[in-house]
C-alpha positions as MATLAB code, in Angstrom:
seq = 'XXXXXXXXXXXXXXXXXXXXXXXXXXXXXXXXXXXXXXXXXXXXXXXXXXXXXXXXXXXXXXXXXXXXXXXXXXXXXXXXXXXXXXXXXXXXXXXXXXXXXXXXXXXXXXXXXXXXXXXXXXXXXXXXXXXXXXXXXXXXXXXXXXXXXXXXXXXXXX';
ca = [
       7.061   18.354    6.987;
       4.474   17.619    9.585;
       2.065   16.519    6.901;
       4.415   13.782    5.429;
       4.636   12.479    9.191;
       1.066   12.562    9.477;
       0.975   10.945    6.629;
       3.665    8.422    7.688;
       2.209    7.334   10.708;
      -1.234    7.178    9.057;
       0.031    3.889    7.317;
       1.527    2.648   10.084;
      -1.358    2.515   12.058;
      -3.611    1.301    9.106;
      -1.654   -1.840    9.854;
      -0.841   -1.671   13.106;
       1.245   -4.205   14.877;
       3.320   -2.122   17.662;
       0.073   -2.400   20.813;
      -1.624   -5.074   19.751;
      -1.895   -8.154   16.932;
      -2.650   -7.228   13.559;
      -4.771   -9.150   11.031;
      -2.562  -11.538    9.395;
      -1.126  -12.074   13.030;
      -4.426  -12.974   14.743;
      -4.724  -15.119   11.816;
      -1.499  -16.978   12.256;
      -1.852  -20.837   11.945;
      -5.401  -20.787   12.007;
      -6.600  -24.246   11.873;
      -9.170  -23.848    9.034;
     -11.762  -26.228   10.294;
     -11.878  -23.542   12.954;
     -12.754  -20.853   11.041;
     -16.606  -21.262   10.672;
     -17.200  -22.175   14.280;
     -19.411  -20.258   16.301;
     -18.040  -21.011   20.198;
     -20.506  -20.411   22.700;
     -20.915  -16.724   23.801;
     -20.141  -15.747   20.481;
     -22.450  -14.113   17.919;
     -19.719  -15.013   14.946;
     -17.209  -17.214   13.773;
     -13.538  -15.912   12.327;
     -15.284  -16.474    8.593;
     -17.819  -13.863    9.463;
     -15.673  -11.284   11.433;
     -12.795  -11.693    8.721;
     -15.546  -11.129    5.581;
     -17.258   -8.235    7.265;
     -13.792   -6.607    7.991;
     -12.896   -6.947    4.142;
     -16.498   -5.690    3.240;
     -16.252   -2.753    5.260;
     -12.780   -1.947    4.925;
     -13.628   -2.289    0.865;
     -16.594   -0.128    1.419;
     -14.826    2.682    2.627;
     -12.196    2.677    0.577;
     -14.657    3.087   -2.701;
     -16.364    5.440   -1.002;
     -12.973    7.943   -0.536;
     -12.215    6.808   -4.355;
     -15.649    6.351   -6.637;
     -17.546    9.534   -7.046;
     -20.315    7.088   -8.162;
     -20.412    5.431   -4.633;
     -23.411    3.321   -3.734;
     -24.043    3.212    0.289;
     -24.936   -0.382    1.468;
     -27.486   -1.482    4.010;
     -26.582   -1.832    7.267;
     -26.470   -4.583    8.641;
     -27.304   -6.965    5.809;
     -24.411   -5.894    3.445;
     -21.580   -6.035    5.951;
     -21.978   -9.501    7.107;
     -22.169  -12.848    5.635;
     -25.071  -14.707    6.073;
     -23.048  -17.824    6.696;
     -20.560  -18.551    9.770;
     -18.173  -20.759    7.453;
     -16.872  -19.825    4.243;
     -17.524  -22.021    1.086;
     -14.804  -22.837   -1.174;
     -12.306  -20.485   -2.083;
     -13.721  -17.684   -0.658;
     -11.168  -17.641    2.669;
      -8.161  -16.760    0.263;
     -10.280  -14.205   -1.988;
     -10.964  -12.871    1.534;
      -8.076  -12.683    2.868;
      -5.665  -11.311   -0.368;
      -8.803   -8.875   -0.678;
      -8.590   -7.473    2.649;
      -4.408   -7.118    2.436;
      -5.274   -5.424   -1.554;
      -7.761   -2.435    0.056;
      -5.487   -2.076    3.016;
      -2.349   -1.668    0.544;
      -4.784    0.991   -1.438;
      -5.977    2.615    2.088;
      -2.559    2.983    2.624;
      -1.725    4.243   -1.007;
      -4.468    6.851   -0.378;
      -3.002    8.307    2.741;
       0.334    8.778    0.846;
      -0.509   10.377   -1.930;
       0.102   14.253   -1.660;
      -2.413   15.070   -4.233;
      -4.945   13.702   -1.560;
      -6.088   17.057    1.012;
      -6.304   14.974    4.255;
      -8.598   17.203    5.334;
     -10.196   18.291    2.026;
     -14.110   16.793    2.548;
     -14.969   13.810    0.329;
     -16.734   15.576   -2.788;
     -19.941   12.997   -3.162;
     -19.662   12.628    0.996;
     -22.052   14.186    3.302;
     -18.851   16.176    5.599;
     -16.429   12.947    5.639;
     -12.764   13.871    5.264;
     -10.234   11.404    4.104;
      -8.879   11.367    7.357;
     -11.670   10.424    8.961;
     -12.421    7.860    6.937;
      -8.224    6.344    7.224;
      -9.194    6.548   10.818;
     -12.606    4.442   10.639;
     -10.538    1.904    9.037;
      -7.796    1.590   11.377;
     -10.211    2.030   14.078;
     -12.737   -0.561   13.273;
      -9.901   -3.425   12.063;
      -8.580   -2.646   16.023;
     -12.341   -3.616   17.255;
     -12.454   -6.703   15.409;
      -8.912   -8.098   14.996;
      -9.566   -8.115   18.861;
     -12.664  -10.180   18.227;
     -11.205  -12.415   16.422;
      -8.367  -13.332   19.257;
     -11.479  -13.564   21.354;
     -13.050  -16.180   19.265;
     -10.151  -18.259   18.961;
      -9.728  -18.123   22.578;
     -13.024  -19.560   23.232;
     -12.290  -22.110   20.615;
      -8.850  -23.171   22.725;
      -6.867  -21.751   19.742;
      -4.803  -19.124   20.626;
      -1.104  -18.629   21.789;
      -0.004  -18.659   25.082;
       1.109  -15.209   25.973;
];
């Protein structure tokens, strides 16, 4: 029993929305000529922090899945090399990132899955490690990206 409410609250924080704005809320009404602007005191736009979230949200979900995993380079493969997203590629980003997350979340429910069991091909990862990464590192920069639209003057009022 205390598994399946690990497991429960597992995909509840993979999308969590109860302490702080999730992803598709900190990208609510996004004006979209704001989203490859780089404000001042800010290393990236909302293109670059939402692209390297789907990147490295996809890249840890293939490597809990694919046995043939490939690691990327940091930092080259994780970011786009351009703050503002060319045609088409917002949307592909954005239904991407909500795909791996509904996967991620998949993952964590299936019972077949050892939460604890180490990744075969890893190097000591477990799965629940890695569920955690991805909650944890979506928290870091779903923050950044209310940060960024703040400094652009496009956020809510609280």
């Amino acid at each position: 029993m205390k598994e399946l409410e690990l497991r429960a609250q597992l995909v509840k924080l993979l999308a969590w929305h109860d302490a702080h704005v999730d992803f598709d809320g900190a990208l609510a009404d996004l004006p979209s000529e704001l989203r490859g602007r780089v404000p001042p005191g800010s290393p990236y736009s909302i293109w670059q922090l939402v692209e390297h979230l789907r990147i490295a949200q996809h890249d840890i979900l293939d490597f809990c899945i694919n046995s043939s995993y490939k690691e990327k380079h940091w930092p080259d493969d994780y970011w786009p090399k351009h703050p503002a997203p060319k045609d088409g590629e917002w949307d592909k980003a954005i239904a991407a990132y909500g795909n791996d997350l509904a996967a991620m979340q998949a993952l964590v429910q299936d019972e077949t899955v050892d939460l604890f069991a180490k990744i075969p091909h890893g190097s000591g990862q477990t799965y629940l490690r890695e569920a955690l990464l991805v909650a944890d590192h979506a928290a870091y920069h779903i923050g950044q990206i209310v940060l960024v639209r703040r400094l652009l003057g496009d956020w809510k009022k609280d």
